[in-house]
VOPAGU-2260 file (C-alpha; in pm, 1 decimal, decimal comma):
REM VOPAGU-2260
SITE   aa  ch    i         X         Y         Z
SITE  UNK   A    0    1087,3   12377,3  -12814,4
SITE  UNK   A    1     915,7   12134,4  -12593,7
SITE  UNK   A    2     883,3   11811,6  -12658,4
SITE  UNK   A    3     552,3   11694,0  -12789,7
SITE  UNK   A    4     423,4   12046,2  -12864,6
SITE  UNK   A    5     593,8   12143,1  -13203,4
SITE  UNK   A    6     363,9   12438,8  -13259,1
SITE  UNK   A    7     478,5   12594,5  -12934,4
SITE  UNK   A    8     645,8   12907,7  -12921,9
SITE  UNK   A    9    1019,0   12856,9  -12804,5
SITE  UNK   A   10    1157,0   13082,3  -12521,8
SITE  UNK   A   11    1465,1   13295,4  -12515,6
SITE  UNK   A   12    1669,4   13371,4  -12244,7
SITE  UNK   A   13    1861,7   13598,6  -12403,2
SITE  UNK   A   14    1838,4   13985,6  -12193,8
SITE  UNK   A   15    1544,0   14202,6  -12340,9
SITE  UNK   A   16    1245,0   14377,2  -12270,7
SITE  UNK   A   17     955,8   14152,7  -12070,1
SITE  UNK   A   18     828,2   13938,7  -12432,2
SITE  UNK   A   19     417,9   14026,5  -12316,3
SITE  UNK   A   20     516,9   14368,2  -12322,0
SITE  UNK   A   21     672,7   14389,1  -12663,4
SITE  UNK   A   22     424,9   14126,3  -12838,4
SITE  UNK   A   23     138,6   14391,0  -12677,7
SITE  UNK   A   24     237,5   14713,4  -12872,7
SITE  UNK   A   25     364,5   14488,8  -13193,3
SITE  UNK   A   26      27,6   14345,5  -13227,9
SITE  UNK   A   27    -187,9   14673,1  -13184,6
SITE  UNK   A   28    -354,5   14827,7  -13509,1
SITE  UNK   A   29    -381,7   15195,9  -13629,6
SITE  UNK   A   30    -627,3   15445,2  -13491,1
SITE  UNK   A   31    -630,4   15781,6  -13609,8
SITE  UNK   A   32    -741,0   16037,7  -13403,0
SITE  UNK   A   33    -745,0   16443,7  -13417,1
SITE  UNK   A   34    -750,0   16443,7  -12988,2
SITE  UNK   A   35    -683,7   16148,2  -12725,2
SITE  UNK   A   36   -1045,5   16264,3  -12666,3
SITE  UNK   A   37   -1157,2   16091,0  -12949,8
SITE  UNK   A   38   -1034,3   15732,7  -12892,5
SITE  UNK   A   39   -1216,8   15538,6  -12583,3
SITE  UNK   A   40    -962,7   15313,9  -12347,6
SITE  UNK   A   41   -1102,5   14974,0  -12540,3
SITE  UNK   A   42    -954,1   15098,6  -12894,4
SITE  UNK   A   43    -640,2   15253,7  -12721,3
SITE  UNK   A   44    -599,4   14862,8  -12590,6
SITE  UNK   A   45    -578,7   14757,7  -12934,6
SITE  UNK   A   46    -439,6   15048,8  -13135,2
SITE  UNK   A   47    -188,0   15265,8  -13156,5
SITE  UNK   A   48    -232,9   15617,8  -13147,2
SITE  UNK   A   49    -124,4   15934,6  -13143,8
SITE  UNK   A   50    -305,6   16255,4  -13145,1
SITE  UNK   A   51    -311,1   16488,7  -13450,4
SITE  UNK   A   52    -149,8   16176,7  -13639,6
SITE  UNK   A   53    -433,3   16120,1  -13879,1
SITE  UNK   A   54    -258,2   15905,0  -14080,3
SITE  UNK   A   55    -195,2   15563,8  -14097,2
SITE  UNK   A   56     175,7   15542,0  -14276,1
SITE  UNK   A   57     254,1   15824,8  -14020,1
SITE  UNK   A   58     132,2   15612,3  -13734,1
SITE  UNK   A   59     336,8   15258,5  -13870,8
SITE  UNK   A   60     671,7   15530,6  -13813,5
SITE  UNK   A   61     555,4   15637,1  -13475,3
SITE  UNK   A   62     511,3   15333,1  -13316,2
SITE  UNK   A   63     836,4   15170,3  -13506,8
SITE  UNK   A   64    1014,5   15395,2  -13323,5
SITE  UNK   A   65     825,5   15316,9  -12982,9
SITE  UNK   A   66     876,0   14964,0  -13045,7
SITE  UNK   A   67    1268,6   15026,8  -13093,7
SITE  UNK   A   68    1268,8   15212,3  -12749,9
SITE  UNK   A   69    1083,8   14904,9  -12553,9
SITE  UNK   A   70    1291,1   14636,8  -12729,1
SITE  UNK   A   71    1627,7   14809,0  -12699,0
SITE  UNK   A   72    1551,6   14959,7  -12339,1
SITE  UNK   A   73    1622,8   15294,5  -12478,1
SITE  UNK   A   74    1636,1   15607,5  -12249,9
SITE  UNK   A   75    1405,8   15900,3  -12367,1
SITE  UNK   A   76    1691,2   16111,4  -12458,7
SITE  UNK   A   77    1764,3   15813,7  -12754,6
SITE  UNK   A   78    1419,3   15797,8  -12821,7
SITE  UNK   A   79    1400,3   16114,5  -12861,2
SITE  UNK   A   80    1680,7   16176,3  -13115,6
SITE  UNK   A   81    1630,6   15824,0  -13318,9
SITE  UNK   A   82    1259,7   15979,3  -13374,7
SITE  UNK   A   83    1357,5   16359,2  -13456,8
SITE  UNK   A   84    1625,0   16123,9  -13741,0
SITE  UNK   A   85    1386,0   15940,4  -13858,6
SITE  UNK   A   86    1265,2   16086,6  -14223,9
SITE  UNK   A   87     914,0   15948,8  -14224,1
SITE  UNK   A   88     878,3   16187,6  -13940,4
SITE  UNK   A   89    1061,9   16494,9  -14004,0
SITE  UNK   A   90     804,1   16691,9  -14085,1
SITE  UNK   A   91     547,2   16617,9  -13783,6
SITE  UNK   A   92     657,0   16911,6  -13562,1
SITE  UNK   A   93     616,7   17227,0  -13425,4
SITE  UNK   A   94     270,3   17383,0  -13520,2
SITE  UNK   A   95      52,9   17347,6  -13777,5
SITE  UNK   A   96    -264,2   17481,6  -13893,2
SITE  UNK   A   97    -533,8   17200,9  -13952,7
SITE  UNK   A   98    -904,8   17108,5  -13988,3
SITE  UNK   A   99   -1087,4   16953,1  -13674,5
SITE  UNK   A  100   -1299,9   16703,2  -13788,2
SITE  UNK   A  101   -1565,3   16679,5  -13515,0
SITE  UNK   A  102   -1600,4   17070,2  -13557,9
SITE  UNK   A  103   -1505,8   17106,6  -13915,4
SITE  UNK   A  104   -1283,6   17456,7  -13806,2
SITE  UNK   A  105    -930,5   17528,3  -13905,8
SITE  UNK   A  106    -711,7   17552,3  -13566,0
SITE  UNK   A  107    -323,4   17591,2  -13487,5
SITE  UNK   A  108    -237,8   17228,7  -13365,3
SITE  UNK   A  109      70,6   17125,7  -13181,7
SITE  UNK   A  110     215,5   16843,6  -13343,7
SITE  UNK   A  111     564,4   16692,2  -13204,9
SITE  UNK   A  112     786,9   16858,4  -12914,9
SITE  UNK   A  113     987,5   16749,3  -12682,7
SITE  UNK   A  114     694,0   16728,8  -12413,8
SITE  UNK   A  115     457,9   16547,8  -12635,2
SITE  UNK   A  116     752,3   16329,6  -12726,7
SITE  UNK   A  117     815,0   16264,9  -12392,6
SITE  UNK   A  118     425,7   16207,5  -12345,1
SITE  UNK   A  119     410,1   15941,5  -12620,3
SITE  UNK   A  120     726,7   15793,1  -12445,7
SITE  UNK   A  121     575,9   15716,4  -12090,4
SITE  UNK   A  122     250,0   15659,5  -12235,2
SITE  UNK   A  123     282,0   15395,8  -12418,0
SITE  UNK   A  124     608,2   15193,0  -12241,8
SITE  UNK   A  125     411,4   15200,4  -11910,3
SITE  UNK   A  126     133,5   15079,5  -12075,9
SITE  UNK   A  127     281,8   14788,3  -12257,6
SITE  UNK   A  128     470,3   14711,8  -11960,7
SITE  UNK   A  129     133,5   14681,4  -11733,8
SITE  UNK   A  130     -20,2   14486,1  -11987,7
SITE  UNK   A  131     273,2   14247,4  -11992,8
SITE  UNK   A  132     296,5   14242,7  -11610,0
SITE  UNK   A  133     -82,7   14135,5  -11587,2
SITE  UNK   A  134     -27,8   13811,3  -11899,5
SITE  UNK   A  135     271,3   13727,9  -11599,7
SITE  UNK   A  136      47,3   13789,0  -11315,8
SITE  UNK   A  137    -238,4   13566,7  -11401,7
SITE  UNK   A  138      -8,1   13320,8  -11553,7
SITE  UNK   A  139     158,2   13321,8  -11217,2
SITE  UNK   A  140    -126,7   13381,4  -10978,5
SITE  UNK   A  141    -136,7   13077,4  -10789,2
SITE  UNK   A  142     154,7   13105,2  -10641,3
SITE  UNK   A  143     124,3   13479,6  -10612,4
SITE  UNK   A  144    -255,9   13524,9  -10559,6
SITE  UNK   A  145    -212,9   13875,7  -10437,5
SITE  UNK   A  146    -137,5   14277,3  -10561,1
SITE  UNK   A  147     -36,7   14512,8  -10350,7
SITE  UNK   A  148     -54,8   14862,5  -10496,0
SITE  UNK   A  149     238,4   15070,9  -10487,5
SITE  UNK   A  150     325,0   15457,8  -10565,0
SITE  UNK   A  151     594,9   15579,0  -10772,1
SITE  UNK   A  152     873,8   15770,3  -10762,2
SITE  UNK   A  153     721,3   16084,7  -10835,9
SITE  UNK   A  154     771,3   16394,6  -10554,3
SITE  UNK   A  155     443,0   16478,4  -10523,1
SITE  UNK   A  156     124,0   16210,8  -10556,4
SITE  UNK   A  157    -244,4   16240,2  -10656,7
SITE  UNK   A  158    -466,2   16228,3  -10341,6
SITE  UNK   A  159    -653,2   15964,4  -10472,9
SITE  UNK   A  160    -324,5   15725,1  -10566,2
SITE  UNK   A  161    -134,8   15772,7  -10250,7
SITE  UNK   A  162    -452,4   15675,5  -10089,4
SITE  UNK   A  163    -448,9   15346,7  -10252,0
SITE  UNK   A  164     -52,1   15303,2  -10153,5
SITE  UNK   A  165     -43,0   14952,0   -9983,2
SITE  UNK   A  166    -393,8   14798,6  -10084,2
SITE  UNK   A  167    -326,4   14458,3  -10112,2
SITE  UNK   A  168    -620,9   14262,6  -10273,1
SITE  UNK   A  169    -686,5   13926,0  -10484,6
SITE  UNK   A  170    -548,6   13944,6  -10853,9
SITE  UNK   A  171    -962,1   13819,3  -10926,0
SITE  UNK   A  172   -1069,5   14096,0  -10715,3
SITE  UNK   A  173   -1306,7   14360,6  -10945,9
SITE  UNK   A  174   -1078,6   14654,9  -10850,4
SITE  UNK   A  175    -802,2   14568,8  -11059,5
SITE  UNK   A  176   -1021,4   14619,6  -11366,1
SITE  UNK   A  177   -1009,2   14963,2  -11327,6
SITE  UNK   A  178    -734,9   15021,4  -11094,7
SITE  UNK   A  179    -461,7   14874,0  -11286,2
SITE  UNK   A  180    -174,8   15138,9  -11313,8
SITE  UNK   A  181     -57,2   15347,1  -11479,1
SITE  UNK   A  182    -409,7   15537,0  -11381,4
SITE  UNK   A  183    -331,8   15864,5  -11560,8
SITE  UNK   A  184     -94,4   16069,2  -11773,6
SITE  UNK   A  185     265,3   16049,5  -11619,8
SITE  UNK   A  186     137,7   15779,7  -11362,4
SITE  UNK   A  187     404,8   15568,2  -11214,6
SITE  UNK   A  188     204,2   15380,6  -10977,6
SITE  UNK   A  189     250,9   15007,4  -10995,2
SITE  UNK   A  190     166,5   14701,5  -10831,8
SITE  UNK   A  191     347,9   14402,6  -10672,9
SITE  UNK   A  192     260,8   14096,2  -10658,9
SITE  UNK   A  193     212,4   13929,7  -10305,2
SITE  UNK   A  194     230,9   13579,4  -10184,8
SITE  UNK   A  195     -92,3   13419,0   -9981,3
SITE  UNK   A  196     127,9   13375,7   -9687,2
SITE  UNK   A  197     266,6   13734,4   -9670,4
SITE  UNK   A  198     -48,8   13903,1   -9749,3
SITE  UNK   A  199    -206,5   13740,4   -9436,3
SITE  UNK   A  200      83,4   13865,3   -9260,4
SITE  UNK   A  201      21,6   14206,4   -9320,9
SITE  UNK   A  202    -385,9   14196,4   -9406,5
SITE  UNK   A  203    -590,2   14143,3   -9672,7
SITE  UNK   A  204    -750,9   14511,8   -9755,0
SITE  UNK   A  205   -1082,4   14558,4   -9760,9
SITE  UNK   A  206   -1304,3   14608,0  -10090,0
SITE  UNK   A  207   -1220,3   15015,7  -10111,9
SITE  UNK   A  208   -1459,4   15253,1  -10176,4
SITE  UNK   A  209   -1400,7   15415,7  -10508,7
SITE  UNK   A  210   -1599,7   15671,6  -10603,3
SITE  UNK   A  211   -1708,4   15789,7  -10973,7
SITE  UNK   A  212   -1738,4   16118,8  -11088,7
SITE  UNK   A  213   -1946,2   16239,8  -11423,6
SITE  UNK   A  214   -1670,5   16310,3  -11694,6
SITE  UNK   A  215   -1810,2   16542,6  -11972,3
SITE  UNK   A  216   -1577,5   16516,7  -12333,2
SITE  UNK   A  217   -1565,3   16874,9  -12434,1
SITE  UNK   A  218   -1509,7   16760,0  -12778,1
SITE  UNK   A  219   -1845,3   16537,4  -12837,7
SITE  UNK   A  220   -2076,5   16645,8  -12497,7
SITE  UNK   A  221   -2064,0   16311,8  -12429,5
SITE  UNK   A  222   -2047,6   16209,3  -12037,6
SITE  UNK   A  223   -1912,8   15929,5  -11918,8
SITE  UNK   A  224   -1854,4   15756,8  -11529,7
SITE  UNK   A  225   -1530,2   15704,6  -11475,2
SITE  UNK   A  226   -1361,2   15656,8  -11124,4
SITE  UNK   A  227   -1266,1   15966,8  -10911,9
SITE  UNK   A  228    -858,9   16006,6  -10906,4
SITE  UNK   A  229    -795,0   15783,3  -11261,5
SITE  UNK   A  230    -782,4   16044,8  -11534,3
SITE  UNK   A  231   -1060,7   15999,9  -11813,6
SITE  UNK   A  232    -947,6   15746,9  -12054,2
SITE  UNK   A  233    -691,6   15562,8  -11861,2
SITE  UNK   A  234   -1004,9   15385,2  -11635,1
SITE  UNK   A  235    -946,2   15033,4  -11766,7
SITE  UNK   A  236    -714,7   14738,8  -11725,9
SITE  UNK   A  237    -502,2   14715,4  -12043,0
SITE  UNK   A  238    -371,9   14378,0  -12047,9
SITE  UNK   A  239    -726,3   14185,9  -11926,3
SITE  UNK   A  240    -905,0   14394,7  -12149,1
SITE  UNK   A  241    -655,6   14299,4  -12454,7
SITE  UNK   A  242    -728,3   13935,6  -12362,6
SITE  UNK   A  243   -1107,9   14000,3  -12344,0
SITE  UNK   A  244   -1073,8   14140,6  -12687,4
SITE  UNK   A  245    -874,8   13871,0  -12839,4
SITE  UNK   A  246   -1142,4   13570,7  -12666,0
SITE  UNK   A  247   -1466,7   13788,4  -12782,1
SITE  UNK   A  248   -1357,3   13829,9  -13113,8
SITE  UNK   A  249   -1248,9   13424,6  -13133,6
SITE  UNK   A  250   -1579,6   13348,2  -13039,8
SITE  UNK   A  251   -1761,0   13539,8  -13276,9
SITE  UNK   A  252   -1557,5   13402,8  -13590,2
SITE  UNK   A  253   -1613,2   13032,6  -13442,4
SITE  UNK   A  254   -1967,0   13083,3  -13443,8
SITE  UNK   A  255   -1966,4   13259,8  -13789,3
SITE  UNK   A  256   -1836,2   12948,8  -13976,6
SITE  UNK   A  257   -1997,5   12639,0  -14112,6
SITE  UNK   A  258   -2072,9   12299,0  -13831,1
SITE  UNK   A  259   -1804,1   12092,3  -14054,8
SITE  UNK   A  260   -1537,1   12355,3  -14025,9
SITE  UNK   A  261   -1666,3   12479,8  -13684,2
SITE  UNK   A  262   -1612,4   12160,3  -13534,0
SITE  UNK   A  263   -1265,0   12133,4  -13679,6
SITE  UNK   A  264   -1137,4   12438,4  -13546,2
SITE  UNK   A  265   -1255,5   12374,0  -13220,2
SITE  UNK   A  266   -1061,5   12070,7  -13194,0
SITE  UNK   A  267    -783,3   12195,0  -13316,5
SITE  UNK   A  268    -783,0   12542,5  -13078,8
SITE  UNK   A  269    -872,0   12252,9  -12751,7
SITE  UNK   A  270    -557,5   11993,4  -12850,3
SITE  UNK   A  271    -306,2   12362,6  -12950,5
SITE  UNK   A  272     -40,1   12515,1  -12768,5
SITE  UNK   A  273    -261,3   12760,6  -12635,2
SITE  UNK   A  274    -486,7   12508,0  -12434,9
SITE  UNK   A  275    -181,6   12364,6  -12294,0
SITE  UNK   A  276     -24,7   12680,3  -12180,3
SITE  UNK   A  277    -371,0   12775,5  -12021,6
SITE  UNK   A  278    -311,8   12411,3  -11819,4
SITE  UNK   A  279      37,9   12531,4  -11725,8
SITE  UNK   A  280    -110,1   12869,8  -11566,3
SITE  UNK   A  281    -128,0   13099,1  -11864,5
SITE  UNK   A  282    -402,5   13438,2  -11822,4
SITE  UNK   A  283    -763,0   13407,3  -11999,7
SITE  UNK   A  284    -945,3   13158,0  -12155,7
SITE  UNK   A  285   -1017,3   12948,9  -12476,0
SITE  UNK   A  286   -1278,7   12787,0  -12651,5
SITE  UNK   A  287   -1305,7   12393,4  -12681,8
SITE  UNK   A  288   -1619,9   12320,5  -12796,1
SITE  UNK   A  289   -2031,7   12410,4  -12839,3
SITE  UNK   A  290   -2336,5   12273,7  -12757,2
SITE  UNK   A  291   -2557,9   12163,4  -13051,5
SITE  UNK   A  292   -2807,2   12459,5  -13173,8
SITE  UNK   A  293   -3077,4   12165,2  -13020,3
SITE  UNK   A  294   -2888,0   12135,7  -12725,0
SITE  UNK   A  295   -2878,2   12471,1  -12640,8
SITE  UNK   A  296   -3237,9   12563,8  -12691,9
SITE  UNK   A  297   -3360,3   12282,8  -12481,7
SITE  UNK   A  298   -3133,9   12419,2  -12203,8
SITE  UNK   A  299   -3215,5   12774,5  -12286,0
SITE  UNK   A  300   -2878,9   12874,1  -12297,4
SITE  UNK   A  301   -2844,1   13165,5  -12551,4
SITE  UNK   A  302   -2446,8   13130,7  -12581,0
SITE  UNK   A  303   -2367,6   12782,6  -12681,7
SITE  UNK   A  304   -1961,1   12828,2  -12654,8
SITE  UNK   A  305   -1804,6   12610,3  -12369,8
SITE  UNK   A  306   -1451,6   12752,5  -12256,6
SITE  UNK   A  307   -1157,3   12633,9  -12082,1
SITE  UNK   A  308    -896,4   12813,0  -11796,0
SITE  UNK   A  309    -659,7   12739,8  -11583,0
SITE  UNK   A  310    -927,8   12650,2  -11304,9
SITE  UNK   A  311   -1049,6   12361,4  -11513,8
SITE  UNK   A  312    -719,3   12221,5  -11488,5
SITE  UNK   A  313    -707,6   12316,5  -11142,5
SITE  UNK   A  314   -1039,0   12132,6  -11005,8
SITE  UNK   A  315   -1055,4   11842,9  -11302,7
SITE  UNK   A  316   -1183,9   11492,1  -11172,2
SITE  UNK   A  317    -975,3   11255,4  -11363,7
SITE  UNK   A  318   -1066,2   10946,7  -11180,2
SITE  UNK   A  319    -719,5   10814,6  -11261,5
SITE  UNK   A  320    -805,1   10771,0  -11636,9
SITE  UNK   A  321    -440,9   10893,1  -11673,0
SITE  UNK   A  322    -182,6   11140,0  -11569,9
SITE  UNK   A  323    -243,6   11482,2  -11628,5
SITE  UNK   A  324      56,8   11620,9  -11719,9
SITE  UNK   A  325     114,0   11375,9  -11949,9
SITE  UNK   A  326      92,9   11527,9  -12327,5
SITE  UNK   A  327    -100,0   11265,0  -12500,2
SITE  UNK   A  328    -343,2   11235,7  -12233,1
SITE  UNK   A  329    -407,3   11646,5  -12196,1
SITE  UNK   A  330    -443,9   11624,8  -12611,9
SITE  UNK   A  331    -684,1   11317,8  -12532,4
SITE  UNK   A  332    -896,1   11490,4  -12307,7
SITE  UNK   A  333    -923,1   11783,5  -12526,1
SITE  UNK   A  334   -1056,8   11641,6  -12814,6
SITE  UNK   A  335   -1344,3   11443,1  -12597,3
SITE  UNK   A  336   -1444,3   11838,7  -12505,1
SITE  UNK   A  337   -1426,6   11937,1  -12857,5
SITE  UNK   A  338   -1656,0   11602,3  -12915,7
SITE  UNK   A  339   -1936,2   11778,2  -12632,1
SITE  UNK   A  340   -2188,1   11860,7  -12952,0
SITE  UNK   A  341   -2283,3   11510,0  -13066,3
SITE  UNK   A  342   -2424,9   11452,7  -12685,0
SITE  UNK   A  343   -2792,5   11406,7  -12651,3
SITE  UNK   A  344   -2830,4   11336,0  -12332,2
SITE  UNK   A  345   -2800,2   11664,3  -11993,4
SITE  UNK   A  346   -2906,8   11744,9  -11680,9
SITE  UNK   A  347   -2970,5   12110,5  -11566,0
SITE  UNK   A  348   -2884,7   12216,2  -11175,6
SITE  UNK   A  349   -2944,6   12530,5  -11038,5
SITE  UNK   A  350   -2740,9   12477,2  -10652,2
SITE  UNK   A  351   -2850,8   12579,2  -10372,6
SITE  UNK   A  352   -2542,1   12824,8  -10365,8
SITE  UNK   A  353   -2664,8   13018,5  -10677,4
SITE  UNK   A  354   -2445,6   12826,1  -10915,8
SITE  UNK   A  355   -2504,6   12680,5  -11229,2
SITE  UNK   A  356   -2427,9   12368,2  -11377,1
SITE  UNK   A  357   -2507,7   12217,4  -11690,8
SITE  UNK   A  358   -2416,3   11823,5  -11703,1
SITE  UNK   A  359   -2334,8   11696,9  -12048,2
SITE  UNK   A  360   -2314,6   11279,9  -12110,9
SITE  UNK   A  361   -2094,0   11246,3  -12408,3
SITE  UNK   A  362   -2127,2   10866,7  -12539,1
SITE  UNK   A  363   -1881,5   10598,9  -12543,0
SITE  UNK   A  364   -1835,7   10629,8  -12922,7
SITE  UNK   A  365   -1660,8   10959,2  -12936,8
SITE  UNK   A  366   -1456,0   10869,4  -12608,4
SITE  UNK   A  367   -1146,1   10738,0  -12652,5
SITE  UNK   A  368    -800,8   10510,1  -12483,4
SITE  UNK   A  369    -617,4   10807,3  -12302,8
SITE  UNK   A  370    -287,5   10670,3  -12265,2
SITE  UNK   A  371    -116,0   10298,3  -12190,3
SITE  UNK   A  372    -141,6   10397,8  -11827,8
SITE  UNK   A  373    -523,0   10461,5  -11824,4
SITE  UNK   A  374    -776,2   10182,2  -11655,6
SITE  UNK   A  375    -933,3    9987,8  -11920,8
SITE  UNK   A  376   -1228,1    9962,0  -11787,5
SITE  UNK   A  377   -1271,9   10330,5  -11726,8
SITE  UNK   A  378   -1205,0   10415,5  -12032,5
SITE  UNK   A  379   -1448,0   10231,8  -12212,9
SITE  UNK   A  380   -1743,1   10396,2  -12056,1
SITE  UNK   A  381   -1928,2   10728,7  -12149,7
SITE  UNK   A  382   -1843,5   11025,8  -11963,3
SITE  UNK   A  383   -2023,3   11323,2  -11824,7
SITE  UNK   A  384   -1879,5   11651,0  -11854,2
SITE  UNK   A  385   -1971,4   11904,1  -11615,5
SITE  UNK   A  386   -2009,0   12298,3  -11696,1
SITE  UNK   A  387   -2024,3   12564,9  -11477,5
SITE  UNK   A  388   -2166,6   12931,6  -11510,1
SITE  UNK   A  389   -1902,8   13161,3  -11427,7
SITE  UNK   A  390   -1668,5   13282,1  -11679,0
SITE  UNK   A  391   -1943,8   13190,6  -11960,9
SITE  UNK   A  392   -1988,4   12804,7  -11959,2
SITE  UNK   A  393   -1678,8   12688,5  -11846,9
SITE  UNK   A  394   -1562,1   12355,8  -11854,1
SITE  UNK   A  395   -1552,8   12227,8  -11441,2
SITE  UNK   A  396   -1543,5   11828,3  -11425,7
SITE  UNK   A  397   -1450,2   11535,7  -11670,5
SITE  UNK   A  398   -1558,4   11176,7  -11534,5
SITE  UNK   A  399   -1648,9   10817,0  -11672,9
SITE  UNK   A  400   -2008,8   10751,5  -11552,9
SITE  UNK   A  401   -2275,0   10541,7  -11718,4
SITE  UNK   A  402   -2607,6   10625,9  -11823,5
SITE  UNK   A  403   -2783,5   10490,6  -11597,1
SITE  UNK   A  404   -2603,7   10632,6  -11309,5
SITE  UNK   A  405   -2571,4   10974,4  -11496,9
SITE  UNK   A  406   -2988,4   10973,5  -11499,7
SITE  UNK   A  407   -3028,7   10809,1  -11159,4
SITE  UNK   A  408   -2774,7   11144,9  -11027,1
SITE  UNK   A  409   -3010,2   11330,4  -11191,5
SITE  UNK   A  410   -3283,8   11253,4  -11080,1
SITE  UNK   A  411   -3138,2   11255,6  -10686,5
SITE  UNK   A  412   -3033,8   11611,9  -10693,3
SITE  UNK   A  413   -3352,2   11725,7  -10862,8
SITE  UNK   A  414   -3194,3   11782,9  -11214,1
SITE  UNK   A  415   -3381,6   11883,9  -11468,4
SITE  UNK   A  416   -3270,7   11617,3  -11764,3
SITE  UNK   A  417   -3259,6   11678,0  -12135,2
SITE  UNK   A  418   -3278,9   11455,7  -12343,1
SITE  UNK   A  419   -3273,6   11447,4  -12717,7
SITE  UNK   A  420   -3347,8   11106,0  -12841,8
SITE  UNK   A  421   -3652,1   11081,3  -12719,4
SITE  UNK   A  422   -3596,1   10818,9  -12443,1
């Protein structure tokens, strides 16, 4: 456990499956569902299912068993007979007569066999594995900025995959979002992730051109775009969606409670574990803090949640106020985010190069003494925070300033200020 941080997770090195890929399926929920057609890729991200499983107890077995397989590194063959031994499941298999419930009509349904077992196999290992892989590729990304996509063993490949065999874009770059294998049932494309310097070497690909198609679901007459060559309900990145999930859902609860215990858990989510892995170059985001209801309206910002990622910690102006991988000063800094909703006083900036920035002066009363090495005289001043528009309103710059000088910047760039005491 590392020092300073005793709500961290510890880390084993003990031999095992990839930890991202196991906590993945452990943490998905239940869905029922009669056919795969009837659960879209954002539930499949965070539930487990299976189809013609319709019920939950049934479910817990199935994925116990799944579980077993990716944390032992079982073969299919053991998966295979540790499932047909298990007695919760003895009796899901061969055929069955049962009641559709989008059409309401009694039909023979397959239930298990040794292809569908095999299907739920590959399924879902690939897919926890490509989650995983993408939590290790962001966390990892600056020294491995790139992806190069990569076919499988398989003898034969889909047109559309093989076509894609040696792409080598950005980890940011919007392709990934849908292109993120395994792209299909019994997929075993995958990617690899590429160094600045080597992808230069052999060329940075150009944006492809990836066509849609209209997908019609037989079972609802719903249609749907989805990208030609990915099969219909496999057109979505796993792993970033999980962590979009996860932040969304965060957000919404923070700005469900009460101010008093709003503002506590802020501060306690910006000086956590998590904020501190996010420094060290962990995926995704987290929020620190939110405007005041006042504050927001005045800016006429309609989402007042300000988030952190790894490129705050990447592009922070410290000014020398203290060292930034020191512990005490990262908690330090933290908490004066989580402090950005008592400020009264902003200035507005729309660049020149189409960004936004929202300039925040947070008063020398809620600043604080970072560490013993910090300049004293620095850190008795106020300090403006600076937000950018990007990935929602994301923290960008932390420096002391004054008010004067904070207004007189203002004014110079052609800010529009805010003010909310009436001075």
């Amino acid at each position: 456990m590392a020092e300073g941080f005793p709500d961290r997770p510890g880390y084993s090195f003990d031999p095992g499956p990839p930890p991202e890929a196991s906590r993945y399926l452990r943490n998905k929920g239940f869905r029922p569902g009669f056919s795969w057609a009837d659960v879209e890729p954002e539930e499949h991200a965070v539930a487990f299912s299976v189809a013609k499983a319709m019920e939950v107890d049934l479910l817990e077995a199935m994925r116990g068993e799944v579980q077993k397989a990716l944390d032992q590194g079982l073969p299919f063959e053991a998966f295979a007979k540790s499932w047909r031994s298990n007695p919760k499941l003895a009796d899901w298999w061969g055929r069955r007569e049962m009641v559709d419930p989008v059409s309401g009509e009694r039909v023979e349904a397959q239930l298990g066999s040794p292809r569908r077992l095999r299907t739920i196999y590959n399924a879902n290992l690939r897919t926890a594995r490509a989650a995983g892989q993408w939590e290790r590729i962001e966390r990892t990304k600056a020294a491995f900025p790139f992806l190069e996509y990569r076919t499988g063993p398989s003898e034969t490949h889909r047109k559309h995959h093989l076509a894609k065999a040696g792409l080598i874009l950005p980890v940011d770059a919007a392709f990934w979002d849908e292109w993120m294998p395994p792209n299909g049932w019994g997929c075993k494309c995958w990617v690899r992730q590429v160094t600045a310097g080597e992808a230069k070497r052999r060329g940075i690909s150009a944006d492809p051109a990836v066509p849609d198609t209209v997908w019609e679901n037989a079972r609802t007459g719903e249609r749907r775009i989805v990208p030609q060559g990915i099969d219909p309900g496999w057109q979505r990145n796993p792993g970033k969606l999980r962590l979009q999930n996860m932040e969304a859902a965060l957000a919404r609860k923070l700005q469900d409670l009460p101010e008093a215990a709003r503002t506590t858990a802020l501060r306690d989510i910006a000086t956590s574990w998590r904020v501190q892995r996010i420094m060290d170059g962990a995926p995704g985001r987290a929020p620190v803090g939110m405007l005041s209801t006042d504050m927001a309206a005045a800016a006429g910002i309609p989402d007042p949640m300000i988030w952190v990622t790894r490129a705050t910690f990447e592009h922070l102006v410290l000014d020398h106020l203290g060292d930034p991988k020191d512990a005490a000063f990262r908690k330090a800094l933290m908490s004066l985010v989580a402090n950005v909703g008592q400020a009264v006083l902003a200035a507005m900036e729309d660049r020149a190069d189409g960004t936004r920035t929202l300039r925040i002066l947070i008063p020398f009363d809620h600043y604080f003494h970072v560490t013993e090495s910090a300049r004293p005289e620095k850190s008795q001043r106020p300090t403006a925070l600076v937000l950018w528009f990007d990935e929602g309103m994301r923290v960008r710059t932390i420096t002391p300033t004054t008010e004067k000088r904070f207004r007189d910047d203002a004014t110079r760039k052609g800010n529009r200020v805010i003010s909310l005491k009436g001075t």
